[in-house]
SERO-4910 file (N, C-alpha, C, O; in steps of 0.05 Angstrom, whole numbers):
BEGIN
 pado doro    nc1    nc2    nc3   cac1   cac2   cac3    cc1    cc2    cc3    oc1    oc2    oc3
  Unk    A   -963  -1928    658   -954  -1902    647   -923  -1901    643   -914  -1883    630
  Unk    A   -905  -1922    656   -876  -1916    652   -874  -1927    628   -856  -1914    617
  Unk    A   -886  -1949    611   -869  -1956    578   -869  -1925    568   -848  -1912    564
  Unk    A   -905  -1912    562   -896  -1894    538   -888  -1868    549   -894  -1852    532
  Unk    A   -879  -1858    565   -863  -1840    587   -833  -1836    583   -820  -1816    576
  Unk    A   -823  -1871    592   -797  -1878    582   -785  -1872    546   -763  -1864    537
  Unk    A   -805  -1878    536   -805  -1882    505   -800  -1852    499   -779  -1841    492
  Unk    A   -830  -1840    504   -816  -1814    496   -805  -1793    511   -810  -1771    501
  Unk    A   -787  -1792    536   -766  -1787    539   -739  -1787    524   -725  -1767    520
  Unk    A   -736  -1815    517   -705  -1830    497   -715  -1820    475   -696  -1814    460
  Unk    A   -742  -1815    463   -736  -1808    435   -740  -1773    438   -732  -1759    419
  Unk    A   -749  -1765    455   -736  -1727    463   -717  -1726    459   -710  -1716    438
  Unk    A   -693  -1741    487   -673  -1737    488   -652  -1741    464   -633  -1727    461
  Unk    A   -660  -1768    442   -642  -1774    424   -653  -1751    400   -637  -1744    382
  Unk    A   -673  -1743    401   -671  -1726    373   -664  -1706    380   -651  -1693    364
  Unk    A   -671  -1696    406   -661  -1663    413   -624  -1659    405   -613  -1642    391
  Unk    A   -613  -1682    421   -580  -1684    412   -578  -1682    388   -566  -1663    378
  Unk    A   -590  -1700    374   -581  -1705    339   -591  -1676    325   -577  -1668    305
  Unk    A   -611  -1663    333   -616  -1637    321   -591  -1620    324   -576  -1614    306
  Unk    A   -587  -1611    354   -556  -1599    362   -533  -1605    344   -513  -1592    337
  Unk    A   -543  -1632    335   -506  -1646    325   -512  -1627    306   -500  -1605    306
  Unk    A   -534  -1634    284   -537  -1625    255   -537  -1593    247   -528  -1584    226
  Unk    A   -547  -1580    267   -549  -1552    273   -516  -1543    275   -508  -1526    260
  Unk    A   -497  -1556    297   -475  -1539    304   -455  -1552    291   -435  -1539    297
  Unk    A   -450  -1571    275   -425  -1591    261   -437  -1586    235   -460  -1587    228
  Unk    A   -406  -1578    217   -412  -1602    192   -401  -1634    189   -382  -1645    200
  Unk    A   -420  -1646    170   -411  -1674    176   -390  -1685    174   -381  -1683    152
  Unk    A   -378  -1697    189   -350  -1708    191   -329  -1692    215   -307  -1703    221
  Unk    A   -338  -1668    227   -323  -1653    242   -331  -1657    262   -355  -1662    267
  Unk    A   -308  -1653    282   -297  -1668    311   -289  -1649    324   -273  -1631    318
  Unk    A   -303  -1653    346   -294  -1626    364   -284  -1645    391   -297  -1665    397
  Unk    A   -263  -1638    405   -252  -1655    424   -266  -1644    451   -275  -1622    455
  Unk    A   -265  -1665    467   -279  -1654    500   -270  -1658    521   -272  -1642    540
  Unk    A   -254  -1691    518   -241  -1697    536   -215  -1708    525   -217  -1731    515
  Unk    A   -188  -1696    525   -161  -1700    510   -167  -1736    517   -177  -1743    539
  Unk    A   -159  -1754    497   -151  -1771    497   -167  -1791    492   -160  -1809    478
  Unk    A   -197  -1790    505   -217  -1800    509   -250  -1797    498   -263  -1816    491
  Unk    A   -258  -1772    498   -283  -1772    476   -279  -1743    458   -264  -1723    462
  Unk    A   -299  -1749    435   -295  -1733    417   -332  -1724    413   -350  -1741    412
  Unk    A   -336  -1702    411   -364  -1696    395   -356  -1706    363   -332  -1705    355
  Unk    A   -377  -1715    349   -369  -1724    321   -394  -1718    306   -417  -1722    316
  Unk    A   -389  -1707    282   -419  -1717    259   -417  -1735    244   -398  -1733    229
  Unk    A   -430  -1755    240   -421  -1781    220   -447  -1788    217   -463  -1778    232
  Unk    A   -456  -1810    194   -483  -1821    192   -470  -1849    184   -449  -1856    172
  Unk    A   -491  -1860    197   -491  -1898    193   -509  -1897    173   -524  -1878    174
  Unk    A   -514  -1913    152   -531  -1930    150   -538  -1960    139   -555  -1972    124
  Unk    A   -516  -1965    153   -517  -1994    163   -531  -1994    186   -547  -1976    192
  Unk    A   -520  -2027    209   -543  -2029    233   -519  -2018    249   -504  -2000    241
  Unk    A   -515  -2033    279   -495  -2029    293   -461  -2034    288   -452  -2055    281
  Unk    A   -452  -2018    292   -434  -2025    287   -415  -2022    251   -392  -2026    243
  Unk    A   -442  -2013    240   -438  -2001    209   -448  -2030    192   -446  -2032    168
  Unk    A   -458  -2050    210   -458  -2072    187   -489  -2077    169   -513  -2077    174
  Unk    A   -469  -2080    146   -488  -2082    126   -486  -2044    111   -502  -2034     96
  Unk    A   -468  -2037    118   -470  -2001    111   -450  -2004     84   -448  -1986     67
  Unk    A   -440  -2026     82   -429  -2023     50   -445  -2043     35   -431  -2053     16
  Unk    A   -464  -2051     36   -490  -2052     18   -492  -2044     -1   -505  -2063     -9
  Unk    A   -490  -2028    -20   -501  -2013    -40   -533  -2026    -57   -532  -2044    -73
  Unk    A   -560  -2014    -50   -577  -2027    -50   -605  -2002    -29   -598  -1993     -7
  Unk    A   -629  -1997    -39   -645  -1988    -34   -654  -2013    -19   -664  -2003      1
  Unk    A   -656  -2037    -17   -669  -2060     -4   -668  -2052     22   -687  -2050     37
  Unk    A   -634  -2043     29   -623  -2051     53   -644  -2021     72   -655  -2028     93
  Unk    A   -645  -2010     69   -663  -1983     82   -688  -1986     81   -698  -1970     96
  Unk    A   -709  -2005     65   -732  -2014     67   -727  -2030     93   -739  -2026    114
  Unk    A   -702  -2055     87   -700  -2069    112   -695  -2064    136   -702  -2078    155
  Unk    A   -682  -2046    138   -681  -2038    170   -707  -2014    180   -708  -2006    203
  Unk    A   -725  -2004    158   -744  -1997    164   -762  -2010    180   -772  -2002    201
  Unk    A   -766  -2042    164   -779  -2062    171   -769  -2076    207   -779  -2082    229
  Unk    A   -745  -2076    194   -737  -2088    216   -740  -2074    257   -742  -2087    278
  Unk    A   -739  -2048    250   -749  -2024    263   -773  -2026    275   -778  -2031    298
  Unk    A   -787  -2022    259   -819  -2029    267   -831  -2046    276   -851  -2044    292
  Unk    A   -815  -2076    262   -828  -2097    276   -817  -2094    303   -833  -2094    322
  Unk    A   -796  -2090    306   -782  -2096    335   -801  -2086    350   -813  -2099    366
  Unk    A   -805  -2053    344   -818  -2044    372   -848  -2052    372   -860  -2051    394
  Unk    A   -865  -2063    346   -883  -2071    353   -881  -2100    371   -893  -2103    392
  Unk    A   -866  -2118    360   -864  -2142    374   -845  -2130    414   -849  -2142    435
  Unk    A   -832  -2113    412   -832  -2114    435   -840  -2094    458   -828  -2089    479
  Unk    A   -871  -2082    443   -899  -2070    455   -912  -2089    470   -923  -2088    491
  Unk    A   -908  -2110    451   -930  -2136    453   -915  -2147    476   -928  -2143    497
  Unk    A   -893  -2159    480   -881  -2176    491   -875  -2155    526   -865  -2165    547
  Unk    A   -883  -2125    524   -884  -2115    544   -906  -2109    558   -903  -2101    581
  Unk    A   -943  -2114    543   -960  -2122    542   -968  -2143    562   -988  -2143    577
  Unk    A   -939  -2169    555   -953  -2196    572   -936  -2196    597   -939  -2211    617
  Unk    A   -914  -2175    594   -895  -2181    622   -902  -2155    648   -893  -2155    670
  Unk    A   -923  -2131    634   -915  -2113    651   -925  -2116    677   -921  -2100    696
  Unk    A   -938  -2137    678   -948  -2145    714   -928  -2163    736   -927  -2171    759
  Unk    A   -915  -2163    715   -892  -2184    723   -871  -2179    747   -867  -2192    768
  Unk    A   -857  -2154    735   -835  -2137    743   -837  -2107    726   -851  -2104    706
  Unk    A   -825  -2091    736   -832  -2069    725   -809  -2064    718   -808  -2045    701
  Unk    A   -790  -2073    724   -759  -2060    706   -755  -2081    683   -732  -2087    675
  Unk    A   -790  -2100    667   -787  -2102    642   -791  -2084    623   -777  -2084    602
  Unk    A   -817  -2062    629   -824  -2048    619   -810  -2025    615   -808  -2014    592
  Unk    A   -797  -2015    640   -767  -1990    634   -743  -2004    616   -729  -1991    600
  Unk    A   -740  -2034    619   -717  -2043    592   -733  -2039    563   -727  -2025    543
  Unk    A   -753  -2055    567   -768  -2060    538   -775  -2031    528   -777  -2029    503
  Unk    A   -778  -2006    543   -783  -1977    537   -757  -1962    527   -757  -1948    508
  Unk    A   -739  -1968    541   -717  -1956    537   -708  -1974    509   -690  -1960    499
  Unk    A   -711  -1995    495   -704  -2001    472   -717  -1993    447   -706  -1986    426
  Unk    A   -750  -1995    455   -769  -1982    435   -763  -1956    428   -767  -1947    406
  Unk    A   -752  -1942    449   -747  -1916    446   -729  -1907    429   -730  -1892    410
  Unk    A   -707  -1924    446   -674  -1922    416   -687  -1925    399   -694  -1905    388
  Unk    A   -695  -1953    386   -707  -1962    361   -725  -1944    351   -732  -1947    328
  Unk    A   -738  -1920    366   -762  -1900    350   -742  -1877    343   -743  -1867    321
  Unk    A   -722  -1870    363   -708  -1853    352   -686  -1861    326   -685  -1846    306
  Unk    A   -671  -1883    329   -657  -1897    303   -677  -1890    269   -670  -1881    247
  Unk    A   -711  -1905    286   -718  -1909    256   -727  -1875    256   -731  -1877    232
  Unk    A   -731  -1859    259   -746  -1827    258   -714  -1827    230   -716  -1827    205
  Unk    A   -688  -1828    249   -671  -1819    225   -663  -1830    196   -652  -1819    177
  Unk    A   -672  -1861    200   -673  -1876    173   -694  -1855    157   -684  -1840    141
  Unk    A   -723  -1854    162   -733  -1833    150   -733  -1803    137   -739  -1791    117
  Unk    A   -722  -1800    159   -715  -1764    150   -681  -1766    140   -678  -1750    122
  Unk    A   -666  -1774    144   -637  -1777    132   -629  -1801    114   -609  -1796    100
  Unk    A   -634  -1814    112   -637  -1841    100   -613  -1852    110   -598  -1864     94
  Unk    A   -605  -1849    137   -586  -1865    151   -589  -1854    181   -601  -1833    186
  Unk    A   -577  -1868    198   -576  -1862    230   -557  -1837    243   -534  -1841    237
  Unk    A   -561  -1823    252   -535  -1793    260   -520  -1802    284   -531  -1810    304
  Unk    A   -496  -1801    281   -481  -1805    311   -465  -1790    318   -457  -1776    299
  Unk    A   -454  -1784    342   -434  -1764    349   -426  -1773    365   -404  -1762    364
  Unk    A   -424  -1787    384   -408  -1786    416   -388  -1810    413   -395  -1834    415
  Unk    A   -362  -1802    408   -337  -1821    406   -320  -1826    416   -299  -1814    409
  Unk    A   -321  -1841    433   -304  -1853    460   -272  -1873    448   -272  -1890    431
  Unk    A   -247  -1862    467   -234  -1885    451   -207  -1881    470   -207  -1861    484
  Unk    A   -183  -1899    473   -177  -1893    492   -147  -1902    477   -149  -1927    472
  Unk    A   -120  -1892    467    -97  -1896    460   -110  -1896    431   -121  -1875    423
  Unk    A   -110  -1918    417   -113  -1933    394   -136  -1946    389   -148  -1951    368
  Unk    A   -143  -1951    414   -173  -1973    422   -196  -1954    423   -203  -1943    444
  Unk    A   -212  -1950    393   -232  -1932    391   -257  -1941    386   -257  -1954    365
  Unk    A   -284  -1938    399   -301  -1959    403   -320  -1936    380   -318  -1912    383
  Unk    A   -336  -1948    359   -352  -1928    337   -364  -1908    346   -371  -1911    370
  Unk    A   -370  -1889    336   -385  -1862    343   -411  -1887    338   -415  -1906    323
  Unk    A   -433  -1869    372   -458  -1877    374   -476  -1856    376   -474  -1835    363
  Unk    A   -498  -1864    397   -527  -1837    394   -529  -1853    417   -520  -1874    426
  Unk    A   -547  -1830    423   -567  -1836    447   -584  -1858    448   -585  -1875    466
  Unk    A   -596  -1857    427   -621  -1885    422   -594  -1900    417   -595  -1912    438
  Unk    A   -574  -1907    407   -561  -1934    417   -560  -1942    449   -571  -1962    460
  Unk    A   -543  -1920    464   -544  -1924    494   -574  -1934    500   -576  -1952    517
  Unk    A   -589  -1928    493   -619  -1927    508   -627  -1970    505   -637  -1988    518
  Unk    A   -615  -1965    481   -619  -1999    464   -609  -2005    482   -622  -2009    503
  Unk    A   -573  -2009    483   -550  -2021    506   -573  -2016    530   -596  -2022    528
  Unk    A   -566  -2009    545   -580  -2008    572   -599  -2025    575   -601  -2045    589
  Unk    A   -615  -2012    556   -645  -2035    557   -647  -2068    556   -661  -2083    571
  Unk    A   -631  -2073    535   -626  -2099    536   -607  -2104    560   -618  -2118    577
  Unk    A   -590  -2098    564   -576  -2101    594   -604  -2105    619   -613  -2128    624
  Unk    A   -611  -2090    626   -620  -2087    647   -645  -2113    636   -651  -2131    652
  Unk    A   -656  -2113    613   -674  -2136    613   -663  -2173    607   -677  -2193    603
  Unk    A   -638  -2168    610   -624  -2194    614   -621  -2200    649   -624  -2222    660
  Unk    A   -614  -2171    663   -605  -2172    686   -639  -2186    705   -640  -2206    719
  Unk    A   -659  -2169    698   -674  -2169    707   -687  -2193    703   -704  -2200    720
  Unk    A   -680  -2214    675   -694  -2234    670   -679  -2264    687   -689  -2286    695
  Unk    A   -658  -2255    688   -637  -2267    710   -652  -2266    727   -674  -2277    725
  Unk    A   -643  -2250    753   -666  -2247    778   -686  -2261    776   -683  -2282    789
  Unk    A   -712  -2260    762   -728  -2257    766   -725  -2295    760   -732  -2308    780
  Unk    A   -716  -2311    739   -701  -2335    750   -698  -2351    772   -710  -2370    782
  Unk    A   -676  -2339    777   -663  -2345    796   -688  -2337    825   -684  -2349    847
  Unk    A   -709  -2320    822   -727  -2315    849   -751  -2344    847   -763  -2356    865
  Unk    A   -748  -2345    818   -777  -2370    818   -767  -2400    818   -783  -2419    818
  Unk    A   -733  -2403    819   -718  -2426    828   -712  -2431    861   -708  -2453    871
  Unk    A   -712  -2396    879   -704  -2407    898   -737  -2413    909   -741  -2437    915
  Unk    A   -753  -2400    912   -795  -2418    908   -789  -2431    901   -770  -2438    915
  Unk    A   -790  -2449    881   -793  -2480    878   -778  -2495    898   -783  -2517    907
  Unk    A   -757  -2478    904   -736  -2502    923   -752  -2494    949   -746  -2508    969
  Unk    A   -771  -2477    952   -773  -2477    982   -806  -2495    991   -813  -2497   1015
***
């Protein structure tokens, strides 16, 4: 019960924000929160991370990250399918990405690009406005590198024993 729990939690939590954004901002306006350091923002991607591929000009490129969307979380349903007996903080990583990825692709659909607001930056050094379903992605893959480490490193020190 924790994949689709986790899942739709991150995609509550990421659309409930992104509704707020769209509801209380117009796009492009910045409301400050913390002097120096984050900003509420409205902006839309639609490129992938990071904006790439967002100067595209091309209907392909929004079929493709449709595609690309779907397969992911189907292929990593499946791939949470063969690990969830394994360890269970595969299934809270692999959930917490499907989730980003359900909330990301909901807004390719309904906006024909991704919504972000939360913009962190510190002097000059300003890291892109993101969303929630990004954090949810970040994390997830984090914790399922960390966890795939461990879990490594536990069936290396058994063999040695």
């Amino acid at each position: 019960m924790l994949y689709p729990l986790v899942i739709i939690a991150v995609l509550a939590a990421d659309q409930l924000s992104k509704a707020w954004v769209v509801a209380n901002f117009s796009l492009y306006q910045r409301q400050e929160v913390i002097a120096g350091f984050f900003n509420l923002v409205y902006v839309t991607n639609p490129g992938a991370a990071f904006s790439l591929l967002a100067d595209v000009d091309s209907p392909w490129r929004h079929y493709f990250f449709l595609a690309v969307g779907g397969a992911a979380m189907v292929g990593l349903t499946v791939v949470n399918w063969r690990l969830r007996h394994d360890n269970r903080l595969y299934s809270l990583a692999l959930a917490l990405i499907v989730g980003g990825a359900a909330g990301n692709l909901i807004d390719r659909v309904r906006y024909g690009a991704v919504i972000d607001f939360l913009d962190f930056y510190l002097g000059k050094a300003h890291w892109p406005a993101f969303n929630i379903a990004d954090s949810a992605i970040c994390l997830g893959a984090g914790l399922f590198i960390i966890t795939n480490v461990l879990e490594l490193r536990n069936r290396d020190t058994e063999d040695k024993q």
